[in-house]
N, CA, C and O atoms as a MOPAC input file, in Angstrom:
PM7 MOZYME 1SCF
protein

 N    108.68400 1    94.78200 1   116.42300 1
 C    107.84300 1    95.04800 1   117.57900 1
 C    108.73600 1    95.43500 1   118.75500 1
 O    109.81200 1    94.90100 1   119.02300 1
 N    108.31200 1    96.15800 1   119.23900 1
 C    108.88800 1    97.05600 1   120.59800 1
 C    108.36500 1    96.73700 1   121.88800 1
 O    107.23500 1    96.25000 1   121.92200 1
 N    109.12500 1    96.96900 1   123.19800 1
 C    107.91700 1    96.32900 1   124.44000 1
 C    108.41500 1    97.46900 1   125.15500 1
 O    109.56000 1    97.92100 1   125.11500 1
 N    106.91700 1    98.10200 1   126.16000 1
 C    107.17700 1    99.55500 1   126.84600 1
 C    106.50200 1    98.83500 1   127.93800 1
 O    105.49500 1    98.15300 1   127.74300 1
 N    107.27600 1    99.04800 1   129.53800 1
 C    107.60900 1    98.78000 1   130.52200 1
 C    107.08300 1    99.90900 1   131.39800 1
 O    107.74300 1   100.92600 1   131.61100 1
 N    105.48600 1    99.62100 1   132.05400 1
 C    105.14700 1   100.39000 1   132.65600 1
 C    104.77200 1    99.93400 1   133.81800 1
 O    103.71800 1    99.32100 1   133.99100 1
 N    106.00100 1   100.32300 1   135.13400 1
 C    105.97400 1    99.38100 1   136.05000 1
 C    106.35400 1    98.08300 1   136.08400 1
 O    107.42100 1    97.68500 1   135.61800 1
 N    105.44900 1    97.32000 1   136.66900 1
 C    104.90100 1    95.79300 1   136.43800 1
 C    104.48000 1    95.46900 1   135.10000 1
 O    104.42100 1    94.24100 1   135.02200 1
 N    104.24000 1    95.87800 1   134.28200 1
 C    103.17800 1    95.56400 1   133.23400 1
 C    103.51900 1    96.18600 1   131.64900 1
 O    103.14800 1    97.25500 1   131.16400 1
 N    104.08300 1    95.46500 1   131.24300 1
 C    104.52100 1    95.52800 1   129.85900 1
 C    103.87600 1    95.12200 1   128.76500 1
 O    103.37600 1    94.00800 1   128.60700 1
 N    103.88200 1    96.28400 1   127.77400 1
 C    102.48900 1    96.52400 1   126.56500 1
 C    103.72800 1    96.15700 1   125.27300 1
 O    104.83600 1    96.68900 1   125.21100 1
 N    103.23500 1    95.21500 1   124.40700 1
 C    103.63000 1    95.72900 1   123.25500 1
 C    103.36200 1    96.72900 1   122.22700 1
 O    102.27100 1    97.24700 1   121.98500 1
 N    104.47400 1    96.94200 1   121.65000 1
 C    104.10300 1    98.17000 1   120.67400 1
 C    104.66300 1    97.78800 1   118.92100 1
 O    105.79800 1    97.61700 1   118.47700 1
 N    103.73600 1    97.76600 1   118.45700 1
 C    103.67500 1    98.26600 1   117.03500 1
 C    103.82600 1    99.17600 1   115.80800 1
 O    102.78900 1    99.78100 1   115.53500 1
 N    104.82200 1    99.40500 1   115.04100 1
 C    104.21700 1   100.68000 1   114.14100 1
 C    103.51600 1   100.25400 1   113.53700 1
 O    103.60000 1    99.14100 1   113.01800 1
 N    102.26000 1   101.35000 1   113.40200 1
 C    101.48800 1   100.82100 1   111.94700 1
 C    100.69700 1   102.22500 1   111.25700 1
 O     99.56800 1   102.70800 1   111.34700 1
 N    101.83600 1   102.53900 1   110.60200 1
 C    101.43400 1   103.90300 1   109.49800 1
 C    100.59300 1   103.38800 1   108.60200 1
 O    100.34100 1   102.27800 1   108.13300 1
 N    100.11400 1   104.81400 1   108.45200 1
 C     98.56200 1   104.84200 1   107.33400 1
 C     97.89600 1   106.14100 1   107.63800 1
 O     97.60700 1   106.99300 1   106.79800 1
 N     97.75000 1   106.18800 1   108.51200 1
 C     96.71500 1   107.24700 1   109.02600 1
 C     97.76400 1   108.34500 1   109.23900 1
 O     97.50800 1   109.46700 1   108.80100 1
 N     99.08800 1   108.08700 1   109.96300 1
 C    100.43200 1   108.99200 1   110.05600 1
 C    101.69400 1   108.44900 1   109.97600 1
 O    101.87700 1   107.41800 1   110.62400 1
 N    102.23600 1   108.71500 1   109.59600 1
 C    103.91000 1   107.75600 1   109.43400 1
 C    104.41000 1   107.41000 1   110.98700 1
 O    105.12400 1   106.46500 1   111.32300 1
 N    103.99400 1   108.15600 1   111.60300 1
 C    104.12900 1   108.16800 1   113.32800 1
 C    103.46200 1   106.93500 1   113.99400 1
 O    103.85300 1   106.30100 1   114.97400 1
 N    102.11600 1   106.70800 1   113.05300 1
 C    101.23800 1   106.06300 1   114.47800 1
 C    101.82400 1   104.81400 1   114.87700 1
 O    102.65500 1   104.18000 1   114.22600 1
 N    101.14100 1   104.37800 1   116.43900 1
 C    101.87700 1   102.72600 1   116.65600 1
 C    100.39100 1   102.56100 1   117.13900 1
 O     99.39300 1   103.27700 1   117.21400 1
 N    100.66000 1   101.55100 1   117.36700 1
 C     99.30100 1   100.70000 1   118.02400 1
 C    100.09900 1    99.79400 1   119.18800 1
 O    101.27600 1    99.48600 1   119.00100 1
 N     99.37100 1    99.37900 1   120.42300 1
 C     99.93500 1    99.05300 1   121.83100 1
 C     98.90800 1    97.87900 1   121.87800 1
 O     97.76900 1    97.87300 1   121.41100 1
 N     99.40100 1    97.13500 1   122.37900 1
 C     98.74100 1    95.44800 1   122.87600 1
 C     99.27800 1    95.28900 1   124.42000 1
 O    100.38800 1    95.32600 1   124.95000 1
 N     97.93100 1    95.09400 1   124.87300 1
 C     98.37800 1    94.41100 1   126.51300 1
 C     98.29700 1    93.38300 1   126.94000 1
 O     97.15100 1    92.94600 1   127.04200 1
 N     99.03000 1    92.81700 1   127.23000 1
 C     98.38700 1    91.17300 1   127.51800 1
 C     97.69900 1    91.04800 1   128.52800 1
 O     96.60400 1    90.56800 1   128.23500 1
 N     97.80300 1    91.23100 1   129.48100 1
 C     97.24800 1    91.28300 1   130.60700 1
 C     95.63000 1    91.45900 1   130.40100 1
 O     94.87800 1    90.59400 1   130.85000 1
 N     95.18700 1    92.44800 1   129.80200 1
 C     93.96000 1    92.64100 1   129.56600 1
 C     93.43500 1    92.33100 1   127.77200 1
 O     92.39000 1    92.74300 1   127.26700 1
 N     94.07700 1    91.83500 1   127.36300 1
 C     93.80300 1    91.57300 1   125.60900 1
 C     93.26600 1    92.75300 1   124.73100 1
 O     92.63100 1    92.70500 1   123.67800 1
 N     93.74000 1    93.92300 1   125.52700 1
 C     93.35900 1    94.89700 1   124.50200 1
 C     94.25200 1    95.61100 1   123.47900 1
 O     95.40700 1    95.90400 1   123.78800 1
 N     93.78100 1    95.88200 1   122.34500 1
 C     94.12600 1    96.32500 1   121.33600 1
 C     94.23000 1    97.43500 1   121.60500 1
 O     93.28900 1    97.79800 1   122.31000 1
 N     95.33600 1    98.64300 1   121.26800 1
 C     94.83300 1    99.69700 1   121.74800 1
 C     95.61600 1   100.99200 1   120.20900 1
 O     96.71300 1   101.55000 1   120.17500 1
 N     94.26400 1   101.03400 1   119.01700 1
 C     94.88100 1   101.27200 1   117.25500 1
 C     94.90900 1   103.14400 1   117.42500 1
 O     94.84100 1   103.80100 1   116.38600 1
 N     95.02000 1   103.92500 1   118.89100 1
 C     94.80800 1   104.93800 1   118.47400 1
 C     93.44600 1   105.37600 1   117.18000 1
 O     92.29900 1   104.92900 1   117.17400 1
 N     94.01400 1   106.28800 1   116.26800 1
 C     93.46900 1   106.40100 1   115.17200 1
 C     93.89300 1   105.89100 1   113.98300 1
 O     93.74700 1   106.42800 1   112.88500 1
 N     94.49000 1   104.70800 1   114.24000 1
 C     94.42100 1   104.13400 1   113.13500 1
 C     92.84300 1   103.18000 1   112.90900 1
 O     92.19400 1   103.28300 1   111.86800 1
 N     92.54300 1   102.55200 1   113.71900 1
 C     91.27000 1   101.98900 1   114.19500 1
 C     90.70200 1   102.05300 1   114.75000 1
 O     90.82900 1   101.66800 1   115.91200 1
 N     88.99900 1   102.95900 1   113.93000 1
 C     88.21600 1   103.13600 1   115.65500 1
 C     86.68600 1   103.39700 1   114.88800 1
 O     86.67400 1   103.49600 1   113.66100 1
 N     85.66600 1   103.48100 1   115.50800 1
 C     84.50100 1   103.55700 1   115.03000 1
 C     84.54300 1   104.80500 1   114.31800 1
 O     84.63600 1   105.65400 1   115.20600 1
 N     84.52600 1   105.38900 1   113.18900 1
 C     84.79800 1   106.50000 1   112.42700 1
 C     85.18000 1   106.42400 1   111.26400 1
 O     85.33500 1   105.37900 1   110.63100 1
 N     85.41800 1   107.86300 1   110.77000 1
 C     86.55300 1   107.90200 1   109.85700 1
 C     87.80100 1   107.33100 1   110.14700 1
 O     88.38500 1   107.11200 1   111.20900 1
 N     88.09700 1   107.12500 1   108.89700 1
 C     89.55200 1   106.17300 1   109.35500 1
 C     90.95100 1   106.92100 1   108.25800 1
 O     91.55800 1   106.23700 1   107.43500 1
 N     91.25100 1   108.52500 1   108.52000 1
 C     91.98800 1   108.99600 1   107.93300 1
 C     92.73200 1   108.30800 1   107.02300 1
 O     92.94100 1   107.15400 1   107.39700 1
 N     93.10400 1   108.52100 1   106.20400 1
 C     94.25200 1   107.37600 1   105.31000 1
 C     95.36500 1   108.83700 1   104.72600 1
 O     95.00300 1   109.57700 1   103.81100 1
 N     96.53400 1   108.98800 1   105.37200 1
 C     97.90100 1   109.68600 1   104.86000 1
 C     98.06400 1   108.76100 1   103.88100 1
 O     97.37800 1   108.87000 1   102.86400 1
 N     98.64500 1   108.09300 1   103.96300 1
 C     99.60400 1   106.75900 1   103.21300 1
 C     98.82500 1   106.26100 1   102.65900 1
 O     97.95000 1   107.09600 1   102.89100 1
 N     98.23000 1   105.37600 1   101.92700 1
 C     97.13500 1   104.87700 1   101.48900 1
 C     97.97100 1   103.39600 1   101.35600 1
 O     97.49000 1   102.45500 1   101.98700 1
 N     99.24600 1   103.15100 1   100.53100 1
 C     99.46400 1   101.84000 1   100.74100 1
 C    100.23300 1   101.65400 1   102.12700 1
 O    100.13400 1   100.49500 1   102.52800 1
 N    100.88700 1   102.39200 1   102.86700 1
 C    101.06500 1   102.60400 1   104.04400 1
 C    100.31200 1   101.74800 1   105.29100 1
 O    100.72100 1   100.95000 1   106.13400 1
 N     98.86600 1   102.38800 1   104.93300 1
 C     97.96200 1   101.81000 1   105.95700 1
 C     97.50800 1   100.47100 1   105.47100 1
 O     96.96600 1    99.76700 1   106.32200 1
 N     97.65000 1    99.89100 1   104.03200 1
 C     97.04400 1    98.68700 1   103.31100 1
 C     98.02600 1    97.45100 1   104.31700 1
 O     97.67400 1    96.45900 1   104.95500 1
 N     99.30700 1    98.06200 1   104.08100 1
 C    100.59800 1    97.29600 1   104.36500 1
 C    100.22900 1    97.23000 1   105.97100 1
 O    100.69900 1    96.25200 1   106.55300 1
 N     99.58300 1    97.98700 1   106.62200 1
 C     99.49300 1    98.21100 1   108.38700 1
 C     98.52500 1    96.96800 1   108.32500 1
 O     99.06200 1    95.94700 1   108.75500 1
 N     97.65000 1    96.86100 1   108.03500 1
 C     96.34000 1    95.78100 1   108.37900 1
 C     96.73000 1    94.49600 1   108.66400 1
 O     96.54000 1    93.88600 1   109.71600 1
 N     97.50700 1    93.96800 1   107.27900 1
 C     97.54600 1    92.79000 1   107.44500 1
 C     98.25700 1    92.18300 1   108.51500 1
 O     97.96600 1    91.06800 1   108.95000 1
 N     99.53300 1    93.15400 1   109.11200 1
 C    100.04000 1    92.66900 1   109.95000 1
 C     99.49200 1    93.00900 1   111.52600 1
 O    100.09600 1    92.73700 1   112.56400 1
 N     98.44300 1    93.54600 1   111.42700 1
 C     97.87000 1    93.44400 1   112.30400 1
 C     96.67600 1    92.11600 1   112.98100 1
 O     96.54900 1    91.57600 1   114.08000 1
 N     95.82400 1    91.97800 1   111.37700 1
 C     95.57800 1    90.80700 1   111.85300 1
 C     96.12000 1    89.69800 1   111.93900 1
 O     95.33900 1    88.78300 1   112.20200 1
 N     97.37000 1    89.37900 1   111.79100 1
 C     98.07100 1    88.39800 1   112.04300 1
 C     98.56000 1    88.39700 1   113.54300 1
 O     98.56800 1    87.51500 1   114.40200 1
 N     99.00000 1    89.83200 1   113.53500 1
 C     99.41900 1    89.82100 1   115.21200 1
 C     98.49500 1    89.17100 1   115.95000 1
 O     98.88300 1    88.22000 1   116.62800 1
 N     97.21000 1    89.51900 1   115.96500 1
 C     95.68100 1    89.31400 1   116.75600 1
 C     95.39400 1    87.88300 1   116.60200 1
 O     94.79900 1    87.35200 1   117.54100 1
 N     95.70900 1    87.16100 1   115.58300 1
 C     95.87600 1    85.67500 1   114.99800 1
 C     96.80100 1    84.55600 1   116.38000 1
 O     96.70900 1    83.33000 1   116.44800 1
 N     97.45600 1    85.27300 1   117.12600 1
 C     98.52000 1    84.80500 1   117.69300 1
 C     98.30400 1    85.01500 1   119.11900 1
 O     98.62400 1    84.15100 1   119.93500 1
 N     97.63200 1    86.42500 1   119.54800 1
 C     97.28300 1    86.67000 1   120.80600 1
 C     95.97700 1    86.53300 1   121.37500 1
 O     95.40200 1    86.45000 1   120.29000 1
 N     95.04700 1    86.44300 1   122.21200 1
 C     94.14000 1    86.76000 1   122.45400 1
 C     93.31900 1    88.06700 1   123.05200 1
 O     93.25900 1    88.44300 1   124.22300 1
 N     92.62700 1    88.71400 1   121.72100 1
 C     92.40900 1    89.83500 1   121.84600 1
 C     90.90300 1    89.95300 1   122.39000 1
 O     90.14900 1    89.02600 1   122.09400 1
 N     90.47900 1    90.84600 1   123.03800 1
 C     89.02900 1    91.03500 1   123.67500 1
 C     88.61700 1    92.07900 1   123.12300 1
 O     87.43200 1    91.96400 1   122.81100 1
 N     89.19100 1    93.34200 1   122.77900 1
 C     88.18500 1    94.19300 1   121.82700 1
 C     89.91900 1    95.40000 1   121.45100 1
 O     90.87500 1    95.90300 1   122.04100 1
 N     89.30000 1    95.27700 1   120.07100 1
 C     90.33700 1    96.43000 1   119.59100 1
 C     89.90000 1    97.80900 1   120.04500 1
 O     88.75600 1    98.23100 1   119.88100 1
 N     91.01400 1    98.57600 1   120.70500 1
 C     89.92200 1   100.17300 1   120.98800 1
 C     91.09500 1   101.25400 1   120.00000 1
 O     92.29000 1   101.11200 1   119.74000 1
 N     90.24500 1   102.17000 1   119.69500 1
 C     90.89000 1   103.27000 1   119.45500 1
 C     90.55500 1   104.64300 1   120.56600 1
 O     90.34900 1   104.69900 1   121.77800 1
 N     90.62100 1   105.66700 1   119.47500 1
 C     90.97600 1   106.50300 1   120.49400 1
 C     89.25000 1   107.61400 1   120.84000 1
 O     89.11800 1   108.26100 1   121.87800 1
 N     88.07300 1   107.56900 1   119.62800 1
 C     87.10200 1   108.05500 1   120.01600 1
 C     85.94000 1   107.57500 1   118.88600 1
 O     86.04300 1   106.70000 1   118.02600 1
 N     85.19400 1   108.15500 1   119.08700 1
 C     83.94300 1   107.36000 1   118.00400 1
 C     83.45400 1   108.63500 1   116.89400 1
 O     83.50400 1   109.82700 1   117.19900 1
 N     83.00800 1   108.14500 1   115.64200 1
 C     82.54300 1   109.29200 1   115.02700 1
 C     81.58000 1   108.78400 1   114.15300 1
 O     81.37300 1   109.38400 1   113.09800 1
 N     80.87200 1   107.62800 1   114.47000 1
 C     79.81900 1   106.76800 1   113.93100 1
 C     78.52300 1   107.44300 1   114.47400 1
 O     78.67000 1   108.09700 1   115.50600 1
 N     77.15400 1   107.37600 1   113.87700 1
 C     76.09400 1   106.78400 1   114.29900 1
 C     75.51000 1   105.33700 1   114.95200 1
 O     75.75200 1   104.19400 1   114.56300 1
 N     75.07100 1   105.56200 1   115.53100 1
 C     74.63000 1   104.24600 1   115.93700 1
 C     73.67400 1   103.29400 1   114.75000 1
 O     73.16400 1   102.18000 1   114.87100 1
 N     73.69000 1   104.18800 1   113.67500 1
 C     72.94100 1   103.87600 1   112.11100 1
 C     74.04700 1   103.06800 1   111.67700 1
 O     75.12000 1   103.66300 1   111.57700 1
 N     74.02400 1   101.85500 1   111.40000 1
 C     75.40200 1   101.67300 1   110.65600 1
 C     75.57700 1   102.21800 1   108.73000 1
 O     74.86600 1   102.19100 1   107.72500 1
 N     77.10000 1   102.70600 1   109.13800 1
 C     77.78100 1   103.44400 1   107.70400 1
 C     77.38500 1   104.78400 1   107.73200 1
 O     77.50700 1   105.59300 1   106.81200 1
 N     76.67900 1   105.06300 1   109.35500 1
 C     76.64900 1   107.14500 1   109.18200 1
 C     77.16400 1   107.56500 1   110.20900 1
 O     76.91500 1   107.25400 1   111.37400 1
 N     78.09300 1   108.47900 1   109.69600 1
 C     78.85600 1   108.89000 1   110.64700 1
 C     78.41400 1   110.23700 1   110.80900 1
 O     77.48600 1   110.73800 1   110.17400 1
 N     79.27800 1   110.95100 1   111.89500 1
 C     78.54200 1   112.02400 1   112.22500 1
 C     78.95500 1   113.41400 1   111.42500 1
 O     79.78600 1   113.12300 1   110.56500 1
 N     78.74700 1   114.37400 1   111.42500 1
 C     79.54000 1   115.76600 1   110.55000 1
 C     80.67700 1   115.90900 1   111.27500 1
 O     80.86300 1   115.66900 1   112.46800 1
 N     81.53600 1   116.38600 1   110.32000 1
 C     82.66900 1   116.73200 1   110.90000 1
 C     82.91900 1   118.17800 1   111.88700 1
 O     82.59600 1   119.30500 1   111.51100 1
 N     83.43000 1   117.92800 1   112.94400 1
 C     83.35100 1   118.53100 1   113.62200 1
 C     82.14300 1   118.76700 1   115.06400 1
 O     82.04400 1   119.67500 1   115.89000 1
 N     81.35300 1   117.47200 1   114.85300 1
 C     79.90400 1   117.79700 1   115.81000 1
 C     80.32500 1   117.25000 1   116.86200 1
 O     81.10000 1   116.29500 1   116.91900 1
 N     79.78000 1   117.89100 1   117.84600 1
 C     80.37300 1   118.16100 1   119.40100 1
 C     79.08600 1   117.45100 1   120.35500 1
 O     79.05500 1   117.41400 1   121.58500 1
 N     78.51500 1   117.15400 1   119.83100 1
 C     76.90300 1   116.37200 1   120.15000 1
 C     76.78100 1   115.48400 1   119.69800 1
 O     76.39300 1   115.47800 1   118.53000 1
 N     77.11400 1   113.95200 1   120.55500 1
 C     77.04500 1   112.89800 1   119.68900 1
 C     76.61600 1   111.66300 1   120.30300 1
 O     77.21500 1   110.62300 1   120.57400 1
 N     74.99700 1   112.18600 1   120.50500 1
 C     74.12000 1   111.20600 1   121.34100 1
 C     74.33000 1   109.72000 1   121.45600 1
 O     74.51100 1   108.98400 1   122.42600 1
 N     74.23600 1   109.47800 1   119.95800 1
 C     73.77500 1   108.27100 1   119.34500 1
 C     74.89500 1   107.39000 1   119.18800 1
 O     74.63700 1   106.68500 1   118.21200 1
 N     75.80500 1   107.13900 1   119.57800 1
 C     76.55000 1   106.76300 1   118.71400 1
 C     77.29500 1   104.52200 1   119.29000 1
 O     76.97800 1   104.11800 1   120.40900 1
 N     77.79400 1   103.96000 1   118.73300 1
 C     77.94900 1   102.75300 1   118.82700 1
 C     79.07100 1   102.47000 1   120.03500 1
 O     79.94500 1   103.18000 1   120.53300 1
 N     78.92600 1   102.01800 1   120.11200 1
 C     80.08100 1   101.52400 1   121.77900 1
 C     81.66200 1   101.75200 1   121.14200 1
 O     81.73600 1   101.95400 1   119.93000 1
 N     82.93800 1   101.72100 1   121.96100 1
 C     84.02400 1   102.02700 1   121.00700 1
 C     84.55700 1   100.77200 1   120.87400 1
 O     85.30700 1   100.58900 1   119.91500 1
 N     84.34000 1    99.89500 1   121.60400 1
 C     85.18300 1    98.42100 1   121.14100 1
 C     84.99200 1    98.14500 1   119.97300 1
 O     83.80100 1    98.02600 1   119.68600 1
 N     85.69800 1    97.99300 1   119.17300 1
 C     85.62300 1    96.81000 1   118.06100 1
 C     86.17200 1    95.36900 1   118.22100 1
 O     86.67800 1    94.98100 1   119.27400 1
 N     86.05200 1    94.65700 1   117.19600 1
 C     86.73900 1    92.79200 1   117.44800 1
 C     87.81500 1    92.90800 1   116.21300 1
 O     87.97500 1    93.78900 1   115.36800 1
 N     88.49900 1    91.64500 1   116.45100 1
 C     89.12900 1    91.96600 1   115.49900 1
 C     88.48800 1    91.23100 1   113.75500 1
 O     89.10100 1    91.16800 1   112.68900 1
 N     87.58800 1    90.94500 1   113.96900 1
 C     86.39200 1    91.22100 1   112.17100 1
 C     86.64800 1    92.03500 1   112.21700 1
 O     87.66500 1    92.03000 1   111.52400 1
 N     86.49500 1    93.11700 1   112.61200 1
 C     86.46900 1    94.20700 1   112.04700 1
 C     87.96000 1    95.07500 1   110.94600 1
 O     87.88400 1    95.73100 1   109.90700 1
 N     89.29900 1    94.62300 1   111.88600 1
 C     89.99800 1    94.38400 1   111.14800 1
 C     89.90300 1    94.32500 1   109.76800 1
 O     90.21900 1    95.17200 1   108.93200 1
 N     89.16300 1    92.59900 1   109.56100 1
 C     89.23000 1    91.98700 1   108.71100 1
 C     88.14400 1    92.82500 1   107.23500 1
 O     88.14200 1    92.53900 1   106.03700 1
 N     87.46900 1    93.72200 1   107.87200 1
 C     86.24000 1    94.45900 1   107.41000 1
 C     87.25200 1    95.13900 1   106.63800 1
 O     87.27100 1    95.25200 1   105.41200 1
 N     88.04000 1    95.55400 1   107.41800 1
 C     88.45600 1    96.99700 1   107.29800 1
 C     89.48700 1    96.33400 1   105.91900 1
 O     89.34800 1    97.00900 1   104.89900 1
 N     90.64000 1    94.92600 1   105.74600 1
 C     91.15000 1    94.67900 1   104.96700 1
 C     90.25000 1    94.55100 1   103.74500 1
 O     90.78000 1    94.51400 1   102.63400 1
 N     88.91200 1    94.48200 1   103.87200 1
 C     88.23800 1    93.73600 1   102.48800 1
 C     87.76800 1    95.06100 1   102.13000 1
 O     87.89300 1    95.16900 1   100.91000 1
 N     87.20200 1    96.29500 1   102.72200 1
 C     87.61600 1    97.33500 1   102.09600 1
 C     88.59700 1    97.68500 1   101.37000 1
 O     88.36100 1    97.79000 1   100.16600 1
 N     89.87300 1    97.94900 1   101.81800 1
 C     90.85200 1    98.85400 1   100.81000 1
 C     90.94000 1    97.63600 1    99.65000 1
 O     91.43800 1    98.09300 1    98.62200 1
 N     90.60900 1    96.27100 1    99.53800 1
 C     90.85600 1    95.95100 1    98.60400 1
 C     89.33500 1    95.98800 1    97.68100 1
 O     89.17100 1    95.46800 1    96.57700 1
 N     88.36400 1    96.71400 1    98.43800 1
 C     87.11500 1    97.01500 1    96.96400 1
 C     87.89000 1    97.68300 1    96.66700 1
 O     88.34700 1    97.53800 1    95.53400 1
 N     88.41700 1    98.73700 1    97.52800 1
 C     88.65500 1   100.50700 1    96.76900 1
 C     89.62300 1   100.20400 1    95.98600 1
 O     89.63800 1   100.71800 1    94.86800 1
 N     90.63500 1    99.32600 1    96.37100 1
 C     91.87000 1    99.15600 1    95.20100 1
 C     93.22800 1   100.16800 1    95.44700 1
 O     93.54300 1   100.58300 1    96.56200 1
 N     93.93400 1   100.46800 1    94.24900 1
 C     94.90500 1   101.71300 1    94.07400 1
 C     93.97900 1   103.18000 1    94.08800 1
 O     94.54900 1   104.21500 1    94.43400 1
 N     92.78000 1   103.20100 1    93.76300 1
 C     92.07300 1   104.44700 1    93.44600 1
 C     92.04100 1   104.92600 1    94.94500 1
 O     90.93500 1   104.52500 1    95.30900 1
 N     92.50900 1   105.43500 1    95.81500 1
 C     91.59100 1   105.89400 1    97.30600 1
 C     90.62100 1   106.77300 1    96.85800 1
 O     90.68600 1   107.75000 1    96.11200 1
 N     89.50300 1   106.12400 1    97.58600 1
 C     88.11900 1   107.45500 1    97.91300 1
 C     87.50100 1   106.86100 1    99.21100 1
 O     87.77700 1   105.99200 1   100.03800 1
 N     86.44600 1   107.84600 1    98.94900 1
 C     85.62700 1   107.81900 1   100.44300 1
 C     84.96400 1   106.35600 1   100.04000 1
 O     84.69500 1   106.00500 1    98.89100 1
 N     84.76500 1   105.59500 1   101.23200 1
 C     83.77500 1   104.69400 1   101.41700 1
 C     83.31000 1   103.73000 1   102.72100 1
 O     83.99200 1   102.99400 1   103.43300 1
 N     81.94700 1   104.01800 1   102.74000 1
 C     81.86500 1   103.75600 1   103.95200 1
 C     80.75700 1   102.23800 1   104.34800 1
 O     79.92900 1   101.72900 1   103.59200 1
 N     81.06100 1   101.87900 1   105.54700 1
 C     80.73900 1   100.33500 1   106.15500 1
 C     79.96000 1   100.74300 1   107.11500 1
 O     79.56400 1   101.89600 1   107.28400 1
 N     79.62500 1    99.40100 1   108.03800 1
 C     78.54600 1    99.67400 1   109.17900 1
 C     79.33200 1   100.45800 1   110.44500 1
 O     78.75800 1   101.26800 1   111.17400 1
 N     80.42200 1   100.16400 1   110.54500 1
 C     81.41700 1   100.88900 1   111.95400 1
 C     82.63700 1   101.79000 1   111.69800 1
 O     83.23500 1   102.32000 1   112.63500 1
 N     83.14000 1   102.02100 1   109.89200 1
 C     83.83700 1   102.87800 1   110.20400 1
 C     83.63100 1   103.38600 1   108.68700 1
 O     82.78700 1   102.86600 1   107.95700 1
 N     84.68700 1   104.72300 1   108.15800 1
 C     84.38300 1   105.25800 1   106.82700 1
 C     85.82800 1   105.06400 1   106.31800 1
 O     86.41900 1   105.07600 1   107.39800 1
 N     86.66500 1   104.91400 1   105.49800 1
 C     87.70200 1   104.71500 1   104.75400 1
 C     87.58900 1   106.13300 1   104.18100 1
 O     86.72000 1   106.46700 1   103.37600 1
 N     88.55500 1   106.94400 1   104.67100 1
 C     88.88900 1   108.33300 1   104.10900 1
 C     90.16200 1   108.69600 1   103.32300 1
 O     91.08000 1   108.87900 1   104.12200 1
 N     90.56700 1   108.87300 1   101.98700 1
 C     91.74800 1   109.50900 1   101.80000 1
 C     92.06800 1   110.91900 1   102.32000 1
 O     91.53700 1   111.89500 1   101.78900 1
 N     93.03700 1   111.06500 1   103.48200 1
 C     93.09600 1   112.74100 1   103.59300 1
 C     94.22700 1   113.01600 1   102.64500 1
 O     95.40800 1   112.79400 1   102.37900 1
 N     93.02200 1   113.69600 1   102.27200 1
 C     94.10400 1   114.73300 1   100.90800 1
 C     94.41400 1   116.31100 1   101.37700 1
 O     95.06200 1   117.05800 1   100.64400 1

């Protein structure tokens, strides 16, 4: 874990590949937010790496285990407000859709997924986000 110094106010930082070998995820204390980019967010939930991102989770909810978190955010929404429908790809009109906070259950959602899906990646989808292999 890494700490980025902005001003007064210092965020931790995380890697946590899956979605890109790049991504990190940022924690603030100050305000308890989670902040998973696209690794976590109401949507599709790209998967590059597939054990990559398996290996990202857990240590995420452990991190969250330790701090006090108020809502995990990512970076935009691509849900319905239907839970498990998300919107077409690419739609630019997106009335309906669920607030962007998540908790960290959801996390935990998100771990008990990849272990239905297993070693096989495919599409599958929950009430707040979709588990995507990008191939």
């Amino acid at each position: 874990m890494a700490r980025v110094v902005l001003g007064g106010r210092t965020l931790e930082c995380l890697a946590t590949p899956g979605h890109h070998e790049a991504a990190v995820t940022f924690y603030d204390p100050w305000t308890g937010i989670l902040l998973t980019g696209d690794t976590v967010y109401p949507g599709r939930l790209y998967v590059q790496d597939w054990s990559g991102f398996a290996r990202t989770i857990d240590p995420l909810i452990e991190f969250c285990e330790h701090r006090p978190v108020t809502h995990v955010l990512g970076c935009h929404i691509e849900m319905t407000a239907e839970p498990g429908v998300d919107y077409p790809v690419r739609t630019t009109y997106q009335p309906h859709e669920p607030p962007l906070q998540m908790t960290t259950g959801h996390l935990h959602e998100i771990r008990a997924a990849l272990h239905e899906i297993g070693d096989q990646p495919r599409r599958l989808a929950y009430p707040l986000f979709v588990i995507c292999p990008d191939d």
